[in-house]
C-alpha positions as CSV (number, residue, x, y, z in Angstrom):
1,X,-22.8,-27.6,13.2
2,X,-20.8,-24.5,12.5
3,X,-17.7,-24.2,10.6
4,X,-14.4,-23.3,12.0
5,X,-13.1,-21.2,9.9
6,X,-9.2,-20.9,11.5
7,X,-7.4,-22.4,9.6
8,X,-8.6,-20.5,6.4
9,X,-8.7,-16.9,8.2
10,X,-4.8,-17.9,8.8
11,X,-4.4,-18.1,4.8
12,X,-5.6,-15.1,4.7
13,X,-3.3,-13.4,6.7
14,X,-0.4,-13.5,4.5
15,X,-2.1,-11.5,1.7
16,X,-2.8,-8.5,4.5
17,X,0.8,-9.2,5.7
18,X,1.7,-8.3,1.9
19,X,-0.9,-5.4,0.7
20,X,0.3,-3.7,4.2
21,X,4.2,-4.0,2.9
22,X,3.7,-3.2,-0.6
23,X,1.1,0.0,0.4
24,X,3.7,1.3,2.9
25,X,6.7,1.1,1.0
26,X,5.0,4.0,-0.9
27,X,5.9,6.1,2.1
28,X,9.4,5.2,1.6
29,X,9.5,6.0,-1.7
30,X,8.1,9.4,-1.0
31,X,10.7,11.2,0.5
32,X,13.6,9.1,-1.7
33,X,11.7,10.6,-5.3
34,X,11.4,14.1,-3.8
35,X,15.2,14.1,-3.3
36,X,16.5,11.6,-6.5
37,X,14.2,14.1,-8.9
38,X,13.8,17.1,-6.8
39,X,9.7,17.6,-6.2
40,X,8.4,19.7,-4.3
41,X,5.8,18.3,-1.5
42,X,2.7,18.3,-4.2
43,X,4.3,17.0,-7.1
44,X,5.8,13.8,-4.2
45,X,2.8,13.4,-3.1
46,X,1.5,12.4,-7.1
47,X,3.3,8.9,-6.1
48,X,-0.1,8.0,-3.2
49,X,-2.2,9.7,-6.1
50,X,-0.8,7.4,-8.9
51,X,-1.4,4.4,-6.5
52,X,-5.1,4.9,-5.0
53,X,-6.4,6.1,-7.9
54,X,-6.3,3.1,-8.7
55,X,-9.1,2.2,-5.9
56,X,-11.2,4.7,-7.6
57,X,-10.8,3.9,-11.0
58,X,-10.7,-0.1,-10.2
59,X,-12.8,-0.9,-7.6
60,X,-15.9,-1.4,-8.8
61,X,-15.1,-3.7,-11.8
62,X,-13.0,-5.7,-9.1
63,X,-16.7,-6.2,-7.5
64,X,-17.7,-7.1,-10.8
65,X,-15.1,-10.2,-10.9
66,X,-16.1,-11.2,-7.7
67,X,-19.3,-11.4,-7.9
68,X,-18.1,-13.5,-11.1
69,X,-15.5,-15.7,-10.6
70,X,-15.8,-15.7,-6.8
71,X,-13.6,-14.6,-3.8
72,X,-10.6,-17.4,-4.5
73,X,-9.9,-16.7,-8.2
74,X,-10.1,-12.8,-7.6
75,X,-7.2,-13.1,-4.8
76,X,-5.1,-15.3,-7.4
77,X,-6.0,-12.8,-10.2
78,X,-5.1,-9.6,-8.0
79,X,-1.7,-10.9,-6.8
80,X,-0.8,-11.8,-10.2
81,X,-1.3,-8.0,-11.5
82,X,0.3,-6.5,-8.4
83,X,3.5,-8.5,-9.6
84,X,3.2,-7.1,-12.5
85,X,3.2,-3.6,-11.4
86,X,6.3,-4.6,-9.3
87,X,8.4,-5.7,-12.4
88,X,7.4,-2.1,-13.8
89,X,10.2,-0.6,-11.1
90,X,12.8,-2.1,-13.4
91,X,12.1,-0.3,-16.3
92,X,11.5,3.3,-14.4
93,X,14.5,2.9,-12.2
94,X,16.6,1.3,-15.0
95,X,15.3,4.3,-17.7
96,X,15.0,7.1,-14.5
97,X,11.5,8.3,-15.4
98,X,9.2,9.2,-12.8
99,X,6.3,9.0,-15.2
100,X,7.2,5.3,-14.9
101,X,8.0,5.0,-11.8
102,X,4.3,6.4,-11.6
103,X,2.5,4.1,-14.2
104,X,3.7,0.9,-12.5
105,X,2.7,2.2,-9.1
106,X,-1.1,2.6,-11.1
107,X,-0.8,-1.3,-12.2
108,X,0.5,-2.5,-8.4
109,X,-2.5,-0.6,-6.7
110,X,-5.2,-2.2,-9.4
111,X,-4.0,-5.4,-8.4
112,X,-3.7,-4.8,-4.6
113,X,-7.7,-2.7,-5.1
114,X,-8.7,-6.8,-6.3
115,X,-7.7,-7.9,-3.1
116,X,-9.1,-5.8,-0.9
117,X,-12.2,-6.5,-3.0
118,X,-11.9,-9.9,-2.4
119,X,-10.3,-10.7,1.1
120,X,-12.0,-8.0,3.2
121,X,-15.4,-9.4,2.7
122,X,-14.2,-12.5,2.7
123,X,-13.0,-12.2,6.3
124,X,-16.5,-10.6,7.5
125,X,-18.4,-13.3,6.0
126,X,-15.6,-16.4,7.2
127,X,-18.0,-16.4,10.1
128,X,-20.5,-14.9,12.6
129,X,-21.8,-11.4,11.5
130,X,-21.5,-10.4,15.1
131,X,-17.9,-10.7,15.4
132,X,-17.3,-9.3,12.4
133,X,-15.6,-6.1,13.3
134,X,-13.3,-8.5,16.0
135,X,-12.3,-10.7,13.0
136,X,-11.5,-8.5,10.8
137,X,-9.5,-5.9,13.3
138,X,-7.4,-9.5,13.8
139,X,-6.5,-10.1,10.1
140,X,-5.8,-6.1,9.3
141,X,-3.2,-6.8,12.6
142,X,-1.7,-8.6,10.0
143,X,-1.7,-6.1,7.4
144,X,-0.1,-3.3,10.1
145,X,2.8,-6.0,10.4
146,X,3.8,-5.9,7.0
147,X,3.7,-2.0,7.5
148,X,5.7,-1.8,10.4
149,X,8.1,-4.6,8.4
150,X,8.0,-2.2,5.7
151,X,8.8,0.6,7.2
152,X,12.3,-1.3,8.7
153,X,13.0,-2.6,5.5
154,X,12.4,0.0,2.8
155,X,15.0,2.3,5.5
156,X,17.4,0.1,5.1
157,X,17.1,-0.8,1.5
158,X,15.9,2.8,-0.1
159,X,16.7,5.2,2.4
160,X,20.3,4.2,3.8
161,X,22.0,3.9,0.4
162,X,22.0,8.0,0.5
163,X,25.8,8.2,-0.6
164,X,25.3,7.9,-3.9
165,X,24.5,11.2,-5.4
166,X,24.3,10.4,-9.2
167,X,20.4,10.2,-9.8
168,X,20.7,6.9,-11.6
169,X,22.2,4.9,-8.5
170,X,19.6,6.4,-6.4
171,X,17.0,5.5,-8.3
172,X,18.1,2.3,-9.1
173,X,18.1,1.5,-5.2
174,X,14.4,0.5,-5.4
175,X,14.8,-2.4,-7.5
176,X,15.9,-5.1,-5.4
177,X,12.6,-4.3,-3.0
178,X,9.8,-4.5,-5.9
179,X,11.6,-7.7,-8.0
180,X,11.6,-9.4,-4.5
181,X,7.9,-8.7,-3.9
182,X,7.7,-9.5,-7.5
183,X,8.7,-13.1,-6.6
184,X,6.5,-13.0,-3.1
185,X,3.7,-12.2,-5.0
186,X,3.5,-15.2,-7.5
187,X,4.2,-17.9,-5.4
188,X,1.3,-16.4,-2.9
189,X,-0.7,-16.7,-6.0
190,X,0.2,-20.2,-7.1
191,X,-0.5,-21.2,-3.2
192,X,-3.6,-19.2,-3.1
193,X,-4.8,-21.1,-6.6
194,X,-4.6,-24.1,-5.3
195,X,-5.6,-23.8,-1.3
196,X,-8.7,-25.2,-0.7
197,X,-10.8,-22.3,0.8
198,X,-14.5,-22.5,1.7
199,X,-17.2,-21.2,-1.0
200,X,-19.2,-19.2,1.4
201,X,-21.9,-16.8,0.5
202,X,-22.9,-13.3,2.4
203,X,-26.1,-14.8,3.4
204,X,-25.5,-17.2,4.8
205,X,-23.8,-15.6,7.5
206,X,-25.5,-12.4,8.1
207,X,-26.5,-13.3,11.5
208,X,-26.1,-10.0,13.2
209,X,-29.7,-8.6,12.0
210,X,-32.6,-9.7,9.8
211,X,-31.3,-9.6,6.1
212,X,-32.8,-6.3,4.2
213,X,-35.7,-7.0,1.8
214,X,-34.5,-8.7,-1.0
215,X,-35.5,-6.7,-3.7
216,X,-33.5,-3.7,-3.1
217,X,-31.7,-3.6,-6.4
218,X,-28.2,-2.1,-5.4
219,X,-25.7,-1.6,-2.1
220,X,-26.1,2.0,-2.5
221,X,-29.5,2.0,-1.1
222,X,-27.8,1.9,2.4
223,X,-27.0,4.6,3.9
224,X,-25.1,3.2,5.9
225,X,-22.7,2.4,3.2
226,X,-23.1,5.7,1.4
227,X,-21.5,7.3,4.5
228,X,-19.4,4.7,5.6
229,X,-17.6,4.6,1.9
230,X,-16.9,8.8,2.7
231,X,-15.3,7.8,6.3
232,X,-13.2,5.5,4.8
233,X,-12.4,7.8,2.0
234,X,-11.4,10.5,5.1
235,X,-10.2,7.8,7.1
236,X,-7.6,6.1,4.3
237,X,-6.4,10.1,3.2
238,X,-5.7,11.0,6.4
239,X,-3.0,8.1,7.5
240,X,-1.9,8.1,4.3
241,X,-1.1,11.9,4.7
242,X,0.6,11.5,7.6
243,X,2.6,8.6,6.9
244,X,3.5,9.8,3.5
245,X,5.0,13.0,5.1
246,X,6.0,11.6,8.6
247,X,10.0,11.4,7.2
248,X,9.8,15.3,6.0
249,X,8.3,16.2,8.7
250,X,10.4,14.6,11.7
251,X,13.5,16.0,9.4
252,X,12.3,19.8,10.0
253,X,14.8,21.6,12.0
254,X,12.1,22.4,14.5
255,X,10.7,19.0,14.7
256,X,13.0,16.6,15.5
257,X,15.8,17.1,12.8
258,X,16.4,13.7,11.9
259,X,18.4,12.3,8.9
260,X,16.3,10.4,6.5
261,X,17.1,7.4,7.8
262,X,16.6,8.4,11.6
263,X,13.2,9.4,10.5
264,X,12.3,6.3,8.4
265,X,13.0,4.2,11.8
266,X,11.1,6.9,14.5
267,X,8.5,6.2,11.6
268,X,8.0,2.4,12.0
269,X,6.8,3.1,15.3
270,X,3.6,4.9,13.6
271,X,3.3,1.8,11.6
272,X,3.8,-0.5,14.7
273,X,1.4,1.1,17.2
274,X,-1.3,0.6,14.3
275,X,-0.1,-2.8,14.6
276,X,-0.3,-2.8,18.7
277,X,-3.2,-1.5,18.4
278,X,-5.4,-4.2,16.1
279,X,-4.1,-6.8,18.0
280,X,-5.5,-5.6,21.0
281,X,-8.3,-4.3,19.4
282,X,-8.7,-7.6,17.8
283,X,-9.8,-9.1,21.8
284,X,-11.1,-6.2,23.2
285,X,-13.8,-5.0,20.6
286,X,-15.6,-8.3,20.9
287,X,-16.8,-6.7,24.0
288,X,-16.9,-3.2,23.4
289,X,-19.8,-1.2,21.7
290,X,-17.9,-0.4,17.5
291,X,-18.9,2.8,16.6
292,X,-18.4,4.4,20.3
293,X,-14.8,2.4,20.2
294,X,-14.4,4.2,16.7
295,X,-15.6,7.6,18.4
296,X,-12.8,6.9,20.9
297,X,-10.3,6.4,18.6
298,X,-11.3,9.5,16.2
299,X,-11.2,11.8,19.2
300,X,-7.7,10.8,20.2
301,X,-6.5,11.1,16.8
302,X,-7.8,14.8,16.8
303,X,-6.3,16.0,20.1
304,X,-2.7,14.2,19.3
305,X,-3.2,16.4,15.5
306,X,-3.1,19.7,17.5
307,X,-0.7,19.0,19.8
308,X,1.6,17.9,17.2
309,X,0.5,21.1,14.8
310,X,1.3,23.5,18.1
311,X,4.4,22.4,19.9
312,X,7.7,21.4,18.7
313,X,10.6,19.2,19.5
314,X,9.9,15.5,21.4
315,X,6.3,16.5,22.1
316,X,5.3,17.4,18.4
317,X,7.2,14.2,16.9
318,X,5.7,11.6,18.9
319,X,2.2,13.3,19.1
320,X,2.1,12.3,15.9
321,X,3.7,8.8,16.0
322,X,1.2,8.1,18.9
323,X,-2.0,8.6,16.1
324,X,-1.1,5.0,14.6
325,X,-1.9,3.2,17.7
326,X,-5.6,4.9,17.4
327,X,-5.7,4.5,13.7
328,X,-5.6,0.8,14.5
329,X,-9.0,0.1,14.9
330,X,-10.9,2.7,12.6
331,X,-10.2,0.5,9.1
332,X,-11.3,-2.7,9.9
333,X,-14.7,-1.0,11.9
334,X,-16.3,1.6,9.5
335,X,-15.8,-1.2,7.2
336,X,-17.8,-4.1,9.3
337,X,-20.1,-1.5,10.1
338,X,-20.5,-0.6,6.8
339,X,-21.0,-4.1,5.3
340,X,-23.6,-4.8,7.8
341,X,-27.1,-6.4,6.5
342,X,-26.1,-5.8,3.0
343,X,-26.6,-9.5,2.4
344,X,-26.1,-10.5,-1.4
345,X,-25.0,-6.8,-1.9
346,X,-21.8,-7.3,0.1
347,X,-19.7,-8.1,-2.9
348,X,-20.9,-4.6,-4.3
349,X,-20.5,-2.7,-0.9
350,X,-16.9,-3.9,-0.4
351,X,-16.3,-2.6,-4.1
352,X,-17.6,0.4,-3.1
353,X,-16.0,0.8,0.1
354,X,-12.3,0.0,-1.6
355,X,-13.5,2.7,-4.4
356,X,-13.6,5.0,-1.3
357,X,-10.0,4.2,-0.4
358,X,-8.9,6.8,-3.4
359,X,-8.9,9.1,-0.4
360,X,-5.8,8.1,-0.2
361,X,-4.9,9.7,-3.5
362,X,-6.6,13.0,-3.0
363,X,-5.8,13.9,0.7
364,X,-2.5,13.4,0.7
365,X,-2.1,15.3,-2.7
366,X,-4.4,18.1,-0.8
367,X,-2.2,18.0,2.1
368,X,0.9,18.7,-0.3
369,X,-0.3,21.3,-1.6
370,X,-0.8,22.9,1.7
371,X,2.2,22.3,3.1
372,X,3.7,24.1,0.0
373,X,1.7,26.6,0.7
374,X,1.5,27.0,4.8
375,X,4.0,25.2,5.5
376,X,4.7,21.3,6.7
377,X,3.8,21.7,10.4
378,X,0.2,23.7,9.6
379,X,-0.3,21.1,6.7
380,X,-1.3,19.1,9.1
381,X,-4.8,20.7,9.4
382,X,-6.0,18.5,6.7
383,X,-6.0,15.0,8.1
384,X,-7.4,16.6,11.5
385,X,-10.4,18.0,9.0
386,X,-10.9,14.0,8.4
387,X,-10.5,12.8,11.7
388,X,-13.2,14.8,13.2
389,X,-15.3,13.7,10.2
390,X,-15.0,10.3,11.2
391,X,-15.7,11.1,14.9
392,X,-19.1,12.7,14.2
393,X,-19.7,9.4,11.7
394,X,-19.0,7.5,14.7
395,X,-21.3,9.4,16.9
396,X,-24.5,10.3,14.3
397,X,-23.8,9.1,11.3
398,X,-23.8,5.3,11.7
399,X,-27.0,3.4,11.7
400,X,-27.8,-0.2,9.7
401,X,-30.8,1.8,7.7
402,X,-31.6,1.5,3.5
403,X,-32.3,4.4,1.8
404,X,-35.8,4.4,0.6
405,X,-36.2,4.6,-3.6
């Protein structure tokens, strides 16, 4: 008789609910930094590259304590760092460094990198293989809520308190944020140490095709990883690009023209239709085929780039506030179809995959520079670069095949 794993997939919830706060938040912080130490768009943009370098750097050892001490004790283990790297805001806001400020977004993202680790292939093995893609589009629903929370909340709490124009109340109006997820954090991890989750291996429920010979000796022998790992790379870059400059860019004069505040609200809605979207997705993909639904998505993504990079005014801003609702689905499906028939290699793929996710250092960085460069607007050439990537993934690239030694 099989399992129903409900009850544990809604435990599991919370920590994407929180991951999807924390990681958005950085968007907040963005356009706050650039104006407390006056950056220009490259040297902001070093905040996303302090963060998911972390994914690079980390994610493979976070494998590594999986495979170890199992999925359970690495959730416990990652929330405790990423509280760690939240009490780090105290110092940097307290001392006004943004080298700090820097460092303890490093420490956060190691700790958040162990739980990606851990809880996305937990989620595609809490059941059958075949609705993998369906379960986990659900529980990053989840994650997109704390975003589009985030998004609300950091406004109000960073963003708003603009009247004070001495650098070290500015700065200082990020602390109350980070010590409360501070506080989140532990007591997720004490409840997460002693919740009694299932000890379920990848075998066990690979159901969706024949397991791979056993004696392939490492993850990377898929292709199917190899070139899912650089979609999520060029997926991860590219809506982290755009929401780390969404702010700036619905300020420009041309654009919309908004305050910093008026654009961190117009910018939940980028958050919330990624939100909208896995929900939705979360029913519909259980009968839809995943990579042409991914193709779909990539596609509209591209179009809604140019309009946004060749019109001004309403149309350009909410072109491209319209590209959350079809990032929505792309996460949570190049990573279930690029976990599938990996077997007792999906610990090590889901390392890799996260280790991928340092896209979101690079691309955003890349994007900063350009728009230093070229201009905001035109900057915005980059994530379309990465969106049509992931559309020809979708439509040649995917294919559950090893690589032969």
């Amino acid at each position: 008789m099989r399992r129903d794993y409900t009850r544990d997939l809604v435990v599991l919830w919370s920590l994407f609910f929180v991951w999807g706060f924390i990681t958005c938040l950085n968007g907040i912080l963005i356009p706050k930094l650039k104006a407390v130490f006056v950056l220009d768009f490259a040297t902001a943009m070093l905040v996303q590259l302090a963060f998911f370098a972390a994914y690079g750097l980390f994610s493979l050892p976070s494998g590594r304590l999986v495979e170890r001490f199992g999925y359970q004790r690495g959730i416990v283990i990652g929330l405790g760092i990423a509280a760690l790297g939240c009490l780090g805001f105290l110092p940097a806001a307290s001392q006004e460094l943004y080298s700090l400020f820097l460092a303890s977004l490093f420490v956060l993202a190691c700790g958040i990198t162990l739980l990606q680790v851990s809880a996305n292939a937990y989620v595609t093995i809490l059941g059958p293989a075949g609705t993998a893609s369906a379960r986990l589009t659900l529980t990053q629903a989840f994650n997109s809520l704390g975003t589009f929370l985030a998004q609300l909340v950091g406004t109000a709490l960073i963003l708003a308190p603009a009247g004070a124009l001495a650098l070290g109340q500015s700065a200082r109006a990020v602390k109350l944020p980070y010590v409360g997820l501070a506080v989140v954090l532990v007591l997720l991890a004490v409840f997460m140490g002693i919740a009694r989750l299932p000890q379920v291996e990848a075998p066990e429920v690979a159901e969706l095709e024949p397991a791979e010979p056993t004696s392939q000796e490492s993850a990377w022998q898929h292709r199917n990883l190899v070139l899912g790992a650089l979609a999520i790379f060029l997926y991860v870059g590219g809506e982290v690009a755009i929401g780390s400059l969404l702010v700036n860019y619905l300020g420009e004069a041309s654009i919309g023209g908004k305050s910093a505040e008026q654009a961190g609200h117009l910018a939940s809605y980028y958050w919330g239709g990624a939100m909208l979207g896995r929900f939705i997705g979360s029913l519909t993909m259980r009968h839809l085929t995943a990579n042409r639904t991914l193709a779909a998505a990539a596609c509209s993504a591209c179009l809604l780039l140019v309009v946004t990079m060749t019109t001004s005014g309403v149309v350009a801003t909410w072109s491209v506030i319209s590209i959350g609702l079809f990032n929505s689905i792309m996460f949570p499906t190049i990573y279930s179809l690029a976990l599938a028939r990996l077997g007792k290699h999906t610990s090590q793929g889901s390392g890799i995959l996260c280790m991928a996710m340092v896209g979101g250092a690079l691309i955003p960085y890349l994007q900063g520079v350009v728009a230093d460069q070229l201009g905001l607007q035109h900057s915005f050439v980059v994530p379309l670069f990465c969106y049509a990537s992931i559309l020809l993934y979708a439509l040649r690239g995917w294919s559950p095949v090893k690589i032969q030694p």
